[in-house]
Structure formats: C-alpha cells, structure tokens
Rosetta silent file (secondary structure, phi, psi, omega in degrees, C-alpha in Angstrom):
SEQUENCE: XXXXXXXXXXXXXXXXXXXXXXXXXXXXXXXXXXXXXXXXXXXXXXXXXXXXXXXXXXXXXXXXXXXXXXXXXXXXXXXXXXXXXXXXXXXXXXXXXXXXXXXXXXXXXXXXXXXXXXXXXXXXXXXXXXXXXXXX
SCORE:     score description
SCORE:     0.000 S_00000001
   1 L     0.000  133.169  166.041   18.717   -0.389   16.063 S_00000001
   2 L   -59.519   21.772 -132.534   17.741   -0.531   12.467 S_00000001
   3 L  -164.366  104.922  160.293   14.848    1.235   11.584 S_00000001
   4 E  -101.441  144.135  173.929   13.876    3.789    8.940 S_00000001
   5 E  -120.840  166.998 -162.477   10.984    6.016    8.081 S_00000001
   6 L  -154.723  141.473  168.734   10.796    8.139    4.603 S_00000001
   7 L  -121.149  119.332 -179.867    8.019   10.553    3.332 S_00000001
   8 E   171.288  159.771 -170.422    8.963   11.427   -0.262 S_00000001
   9 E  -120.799  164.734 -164.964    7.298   10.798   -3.722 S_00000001
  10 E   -84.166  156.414 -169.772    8.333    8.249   -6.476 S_00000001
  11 L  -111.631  -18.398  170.503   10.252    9.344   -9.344 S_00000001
  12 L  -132.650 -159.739  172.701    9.093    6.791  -11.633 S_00000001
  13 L   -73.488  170.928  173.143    6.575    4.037  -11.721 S_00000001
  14 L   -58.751  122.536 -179.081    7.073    0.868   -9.417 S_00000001
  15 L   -80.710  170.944 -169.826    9.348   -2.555  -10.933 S_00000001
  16 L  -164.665  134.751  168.163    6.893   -5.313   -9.747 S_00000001
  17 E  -145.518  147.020  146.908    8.357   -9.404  -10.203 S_00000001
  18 E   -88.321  112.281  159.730    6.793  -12.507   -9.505 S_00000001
  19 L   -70.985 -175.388 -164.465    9.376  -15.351   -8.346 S_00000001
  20 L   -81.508  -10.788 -158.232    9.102  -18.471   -9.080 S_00000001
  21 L  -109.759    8.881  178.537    7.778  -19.805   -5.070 S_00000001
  22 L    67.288    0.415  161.916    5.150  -16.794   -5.760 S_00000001
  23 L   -72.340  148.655 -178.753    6.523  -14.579   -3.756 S_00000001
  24 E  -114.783  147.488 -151.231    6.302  -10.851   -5.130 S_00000001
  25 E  -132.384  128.994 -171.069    9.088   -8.485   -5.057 S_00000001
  26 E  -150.017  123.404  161.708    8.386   -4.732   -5.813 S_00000001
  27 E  -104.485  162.952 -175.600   11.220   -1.765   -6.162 S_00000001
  28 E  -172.580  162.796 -166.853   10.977    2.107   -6.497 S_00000001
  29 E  -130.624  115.240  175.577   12.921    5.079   -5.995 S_00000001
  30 E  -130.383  119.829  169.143   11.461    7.961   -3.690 S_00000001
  31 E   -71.008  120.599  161.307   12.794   11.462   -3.470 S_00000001
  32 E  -117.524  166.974 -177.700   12.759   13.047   -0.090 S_00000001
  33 E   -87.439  154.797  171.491   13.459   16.596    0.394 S_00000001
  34 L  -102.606  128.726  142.266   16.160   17.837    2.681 S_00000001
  35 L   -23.786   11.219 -177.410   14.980   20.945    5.667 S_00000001
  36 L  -162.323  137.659  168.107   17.326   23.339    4.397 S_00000001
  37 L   -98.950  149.703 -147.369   17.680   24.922    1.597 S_00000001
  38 L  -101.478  159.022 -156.898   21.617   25.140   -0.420 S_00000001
  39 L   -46.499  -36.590  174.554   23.494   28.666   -1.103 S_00000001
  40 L   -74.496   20.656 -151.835   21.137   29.168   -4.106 S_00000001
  41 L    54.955   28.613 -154.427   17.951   28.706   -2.315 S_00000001
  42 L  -106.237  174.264  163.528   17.342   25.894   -3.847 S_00000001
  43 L  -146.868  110.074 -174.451   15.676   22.652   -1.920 S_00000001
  44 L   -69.949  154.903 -168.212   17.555   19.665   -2.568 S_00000001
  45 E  -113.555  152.771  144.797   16.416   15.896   -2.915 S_00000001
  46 E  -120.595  147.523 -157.657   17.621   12.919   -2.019 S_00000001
  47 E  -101.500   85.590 -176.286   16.797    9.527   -4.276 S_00000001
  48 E   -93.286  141.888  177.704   16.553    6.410   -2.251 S_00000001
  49 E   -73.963  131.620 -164.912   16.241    2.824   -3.443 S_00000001
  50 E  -142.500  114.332  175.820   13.313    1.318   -1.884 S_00000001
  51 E  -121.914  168.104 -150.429   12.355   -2.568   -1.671 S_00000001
  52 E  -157.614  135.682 -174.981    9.030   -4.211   -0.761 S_00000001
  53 E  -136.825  170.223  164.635    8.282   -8.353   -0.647 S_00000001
  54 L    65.426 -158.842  150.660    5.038   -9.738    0.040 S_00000001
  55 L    -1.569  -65.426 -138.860    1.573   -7.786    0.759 S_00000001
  56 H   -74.573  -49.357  158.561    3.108   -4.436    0.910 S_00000001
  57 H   -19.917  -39.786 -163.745    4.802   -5.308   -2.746 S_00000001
  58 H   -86.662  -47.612 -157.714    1.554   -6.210   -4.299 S_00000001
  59 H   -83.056   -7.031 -175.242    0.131   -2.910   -3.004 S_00000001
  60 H  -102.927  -51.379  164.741    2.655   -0.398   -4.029 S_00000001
  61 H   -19.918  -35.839 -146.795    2.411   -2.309   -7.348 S_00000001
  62 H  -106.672  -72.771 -164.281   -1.305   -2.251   -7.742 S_00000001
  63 H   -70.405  -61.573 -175.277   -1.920    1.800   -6.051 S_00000001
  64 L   -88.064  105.228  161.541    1.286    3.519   -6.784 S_00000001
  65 L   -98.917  163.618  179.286    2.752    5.698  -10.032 S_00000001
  66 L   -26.271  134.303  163.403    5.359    8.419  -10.657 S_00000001
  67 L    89.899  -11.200 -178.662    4.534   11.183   -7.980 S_00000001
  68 L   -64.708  122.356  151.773    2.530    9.272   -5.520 S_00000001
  69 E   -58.258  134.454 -170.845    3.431   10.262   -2.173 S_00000001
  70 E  -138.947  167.733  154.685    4.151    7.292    0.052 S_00000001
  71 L  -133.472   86.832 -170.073    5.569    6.831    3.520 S_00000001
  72 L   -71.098  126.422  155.079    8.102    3.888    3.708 S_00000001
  73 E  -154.089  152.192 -178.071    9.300    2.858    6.957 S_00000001
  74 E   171.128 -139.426 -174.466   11.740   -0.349    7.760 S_00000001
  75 E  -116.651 -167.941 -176.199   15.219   -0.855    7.914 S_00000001
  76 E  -119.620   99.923  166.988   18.285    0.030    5.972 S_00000001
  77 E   -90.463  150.954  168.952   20.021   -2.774    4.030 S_00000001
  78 E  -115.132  140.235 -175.102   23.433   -2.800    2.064 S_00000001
  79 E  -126.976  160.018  157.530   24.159   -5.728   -0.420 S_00000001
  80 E  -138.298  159.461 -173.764   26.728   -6.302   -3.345 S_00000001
  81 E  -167.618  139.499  165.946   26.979   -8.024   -6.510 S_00000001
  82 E   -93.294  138.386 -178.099   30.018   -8.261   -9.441 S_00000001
  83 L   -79.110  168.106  178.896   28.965   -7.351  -12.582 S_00000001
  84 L   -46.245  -36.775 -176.112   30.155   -9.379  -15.697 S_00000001
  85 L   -72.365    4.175 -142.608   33.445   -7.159  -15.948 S_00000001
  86 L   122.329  -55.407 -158.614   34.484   -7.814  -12.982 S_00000001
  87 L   -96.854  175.062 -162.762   33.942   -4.610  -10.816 S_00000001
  88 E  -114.853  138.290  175.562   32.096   -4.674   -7.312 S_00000001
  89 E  -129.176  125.416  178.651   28.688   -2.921   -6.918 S_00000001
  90 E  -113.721  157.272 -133.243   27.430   -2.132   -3.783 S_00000001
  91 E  -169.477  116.724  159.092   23.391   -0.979   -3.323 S_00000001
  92 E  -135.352  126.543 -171.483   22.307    0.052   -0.030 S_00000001
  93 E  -135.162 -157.183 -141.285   18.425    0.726   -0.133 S_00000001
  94 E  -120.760  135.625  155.407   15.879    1.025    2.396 S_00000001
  95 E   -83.050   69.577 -175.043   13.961   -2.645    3.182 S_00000001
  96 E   -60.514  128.816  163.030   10.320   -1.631    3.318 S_00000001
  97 L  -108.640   30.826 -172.611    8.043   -2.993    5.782 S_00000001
  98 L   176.965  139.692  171.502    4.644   -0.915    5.679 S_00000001
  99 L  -131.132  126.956  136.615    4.225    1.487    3.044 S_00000001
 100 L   -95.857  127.569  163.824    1.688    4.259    3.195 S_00000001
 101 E   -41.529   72.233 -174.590   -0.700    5.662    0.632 S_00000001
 102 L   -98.844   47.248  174.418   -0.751    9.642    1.408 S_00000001
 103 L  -110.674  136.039  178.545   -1.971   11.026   -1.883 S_00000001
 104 L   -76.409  145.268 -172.687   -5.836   11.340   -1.505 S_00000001
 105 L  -104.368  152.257  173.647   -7.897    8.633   -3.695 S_00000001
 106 L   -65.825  178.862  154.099  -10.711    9.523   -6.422 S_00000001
 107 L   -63.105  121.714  158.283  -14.200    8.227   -6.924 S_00000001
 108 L   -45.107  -36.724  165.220  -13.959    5.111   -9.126 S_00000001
 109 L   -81.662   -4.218  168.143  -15.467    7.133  -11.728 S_00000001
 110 L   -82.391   -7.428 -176.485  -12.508    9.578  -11.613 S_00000001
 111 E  -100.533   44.889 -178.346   -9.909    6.868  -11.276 S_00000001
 112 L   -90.801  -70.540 -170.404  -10.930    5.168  -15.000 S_00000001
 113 L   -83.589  141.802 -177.603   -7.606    7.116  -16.599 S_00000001
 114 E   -74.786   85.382  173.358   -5.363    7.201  -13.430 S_00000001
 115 L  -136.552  148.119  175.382   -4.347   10.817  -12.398 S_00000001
 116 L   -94.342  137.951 -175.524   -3.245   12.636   -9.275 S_00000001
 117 L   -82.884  108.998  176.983   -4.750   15.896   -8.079 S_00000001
 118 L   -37.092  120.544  179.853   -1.720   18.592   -7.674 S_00000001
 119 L  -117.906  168.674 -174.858   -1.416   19.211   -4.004 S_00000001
 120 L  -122.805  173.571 -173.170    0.507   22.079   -2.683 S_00000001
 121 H   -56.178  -66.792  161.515    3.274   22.283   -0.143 S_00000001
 122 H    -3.079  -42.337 -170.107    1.170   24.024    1.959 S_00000001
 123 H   -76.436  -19.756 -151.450   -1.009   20.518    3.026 S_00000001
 124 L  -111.971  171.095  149.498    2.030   19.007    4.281 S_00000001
 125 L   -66.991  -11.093 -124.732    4.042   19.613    7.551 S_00000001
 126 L  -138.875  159.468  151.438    7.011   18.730    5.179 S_00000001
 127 L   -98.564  160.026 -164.365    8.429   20.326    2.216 S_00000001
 128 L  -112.709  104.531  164.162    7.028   17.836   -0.930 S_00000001
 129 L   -37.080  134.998  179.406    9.856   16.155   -3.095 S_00000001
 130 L  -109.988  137.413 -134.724    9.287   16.978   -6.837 S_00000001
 131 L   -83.236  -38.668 -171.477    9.180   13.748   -8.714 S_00000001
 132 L   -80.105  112.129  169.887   12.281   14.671  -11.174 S_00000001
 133 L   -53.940  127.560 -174.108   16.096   14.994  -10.016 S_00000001
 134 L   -78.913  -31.159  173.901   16.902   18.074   -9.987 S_00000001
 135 L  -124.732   97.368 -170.651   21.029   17.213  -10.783 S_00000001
 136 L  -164.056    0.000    0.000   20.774   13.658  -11.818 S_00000001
C-alpha cells in the first residue's frame, strides 16, 4: 500500500503551471516536524516535495502562501531525470491527492493584503513546523 498523509506548513509560496492540454500542475515544499526533540533540544524538520494536478492544484495555487498550514495526503512517488552534464537526479516527492486548508480564513475585508494570524503550538495536537529550515 501506497498512501501518505503530512501536516506541516509551506516554506515558500506555491509553483503553479498551466500545460498546454490545460491541465494545471502545482508544486510546494512543506516542513513537518519530527515528535522528538535532538540532543540540543532542538525540534527538527523535515522538507518534503509535494505535487498537486488538477482541482486540488488550482486550489493550493489560488489559497495557499509561505506558512500556510496544509494537510497533504496521497502517495509517495520517486522519478529521475539527467541533467545536461550528464549526472542522474532522482526526486522522490509526495503525489498529492486532497490537500487541506487548516489555517483559519479572514473576513474578505481582512483578506484585501493577504496575511496569516500567528497561531501557537498550543492549538494543535502536533508540534507546528516553522516555515524556514533550520540547517538548510
């Protein structure tokens, strides 16, 4: 069986393409936190590669910027591709098929300039991925 789910917030905005057959194709990167914290007390991230076709594509496009919490779930693909030199690249990223919006939405008049309300750790069940790599 295939099949992943992810809680974790985006570290930058969304890539968003139109092909040419009109399908839309939307990537992102979302940090989840790991349950344990490392000998310094620290609580480490992980960065995942995240892809989105259709519907779900338009909507992570359209709804989602750096820090929006989301909840991705689908499977886990791996792919490869040679670069001009030569060398072999391989990408394994998570195929989304349902994305959820958990960051709470504004009033229309608070959503004219687009900003997210600081939530604290506290709200979640979860510890909450911070947006930045911390060793990157």
């Amino acid at each position: 069986m295939n099949q992943v789910g992810l809680v974790g917030r985006l570290t930058k905005d969304p890539s968003s393409r139109t092909l040419s057959e009109g399908r839309v194709h939307t990537t992102f990167i979302v940090a989840v936190s790991r349950n344990y914290k490392n000998q310094k007390g620290e609580i480490e991230s992980d960065f995942v590669l995240c892809s989105t076709w259709g519907r779900p594509a338009v909507n992570v496009a359209k709804f989602c910027v750096k820090r929006s919490l989301v909840a991705i779930s689908g499977r886990l693909q791996s792919r490869h591709y040679d670069r001009e030199d030569g060398t072999r690249v391989y990408v394994t990223e998570i195929l989304g098929d349902q994305v959820r919006f958990l960051d709470r939405r504004k009033s229309q008049e608070e959503a004219a300039p687009l900003q997210k309300e600081p939530q604290s750790e506290a709200d979640f069940d979860f510890p909450v991925p911070d947006a930045e790599p911390v060793n990157a």
